[in-house]
C-alpha positions as CSV (number, residue, x, y, z in Angstrom):
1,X,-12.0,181.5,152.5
2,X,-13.8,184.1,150.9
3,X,-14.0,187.1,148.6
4,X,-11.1,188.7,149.6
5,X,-12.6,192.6,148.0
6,X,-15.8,191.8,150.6
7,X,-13.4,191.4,153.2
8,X,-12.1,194.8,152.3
9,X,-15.2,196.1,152.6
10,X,-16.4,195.1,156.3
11,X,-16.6,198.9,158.3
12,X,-13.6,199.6,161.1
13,X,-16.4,200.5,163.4
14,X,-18.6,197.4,163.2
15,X,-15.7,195.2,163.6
16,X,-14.8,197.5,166.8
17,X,-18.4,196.9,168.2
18,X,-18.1,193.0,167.6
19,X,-14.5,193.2,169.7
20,X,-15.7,194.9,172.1
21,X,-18.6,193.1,172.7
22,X,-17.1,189.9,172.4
23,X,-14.5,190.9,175.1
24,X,-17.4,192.0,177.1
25,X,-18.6,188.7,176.7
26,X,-16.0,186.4,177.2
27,X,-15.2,188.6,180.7
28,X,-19.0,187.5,181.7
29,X,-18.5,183.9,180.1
30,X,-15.2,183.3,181.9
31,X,-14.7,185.7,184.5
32,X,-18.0,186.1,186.8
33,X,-17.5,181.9,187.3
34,X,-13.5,182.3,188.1
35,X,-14.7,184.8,191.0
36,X,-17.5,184.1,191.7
37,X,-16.6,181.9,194.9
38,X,-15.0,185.5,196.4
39,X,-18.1,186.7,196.0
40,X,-19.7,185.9,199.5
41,X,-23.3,188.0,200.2
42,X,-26.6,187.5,200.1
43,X,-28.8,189.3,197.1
44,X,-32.4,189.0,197.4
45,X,-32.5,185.7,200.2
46,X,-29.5,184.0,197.4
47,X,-25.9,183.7,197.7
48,X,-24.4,186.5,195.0
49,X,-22.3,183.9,193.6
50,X,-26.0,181.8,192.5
51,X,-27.2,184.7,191.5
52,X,-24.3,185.7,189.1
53,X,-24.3,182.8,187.8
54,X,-28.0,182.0,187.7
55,X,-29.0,185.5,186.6
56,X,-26.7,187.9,186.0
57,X,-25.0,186.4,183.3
58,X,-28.0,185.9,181.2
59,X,-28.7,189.5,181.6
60,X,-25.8,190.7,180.5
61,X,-26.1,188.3,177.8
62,X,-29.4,190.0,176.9
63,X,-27.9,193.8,177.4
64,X,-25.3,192.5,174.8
65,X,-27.8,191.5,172.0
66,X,-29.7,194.6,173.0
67,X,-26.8,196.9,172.6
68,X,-25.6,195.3,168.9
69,X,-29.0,195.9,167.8
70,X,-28.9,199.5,168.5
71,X,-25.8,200.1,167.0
72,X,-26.0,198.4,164.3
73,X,-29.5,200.2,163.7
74,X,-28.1,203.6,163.9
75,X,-24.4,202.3,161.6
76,X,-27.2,201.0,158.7
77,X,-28.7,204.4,157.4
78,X,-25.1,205.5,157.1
79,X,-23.6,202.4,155.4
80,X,-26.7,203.1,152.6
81,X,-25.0,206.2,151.8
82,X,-21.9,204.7,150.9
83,X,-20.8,204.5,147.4
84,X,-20.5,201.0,146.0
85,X,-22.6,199.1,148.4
86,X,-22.9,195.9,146.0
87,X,-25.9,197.6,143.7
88,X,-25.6,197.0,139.8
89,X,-26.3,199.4,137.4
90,X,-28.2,197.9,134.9
């Protein structure tokens, strides 16, 4: 589907971070909602199970973007170091 030497070249550790983080997020996604009906309390004058789904989802949601961010902030000065990042010398 695409250049199979920039395939190559996609870092262990980001594709670990999008795993991760997309197992995080299917567990939100599909989990909260599966058990959410056990989930019988009040928060805050709502049923948890509302809330969860109202709420805490989209939070999580959020902490996911946030996190990805971050890493991926801190990962780009090192992938600049690395040799052959794509630049031509003239």
């Amino acid at each position: 589907m695409g250049d199979p030497e920039v395939q190559e070249k996609h870092d262990p550790r980001v594709l670990a971070l999008k795993a991760g983080l997309l197992l995080l997020w299917a567990l939100v996604a599909f989990g909260f909602p599966f058990f959410a009906r056990d989930l019988q309390f009040v928060v805050a004058g709502w049923p948890f199970e509302y809330w969860m789904a109202a709420q805490g989802a989209v939070l999580v949601f959020l902490a996911i973007i946030v996190l990805y961010a971050a890493v991926m902030k801190r990962l780009a000065p090192q992938d600049a170091e690395l040799p052959g990042d794509g630049a031509v010398d003239g």
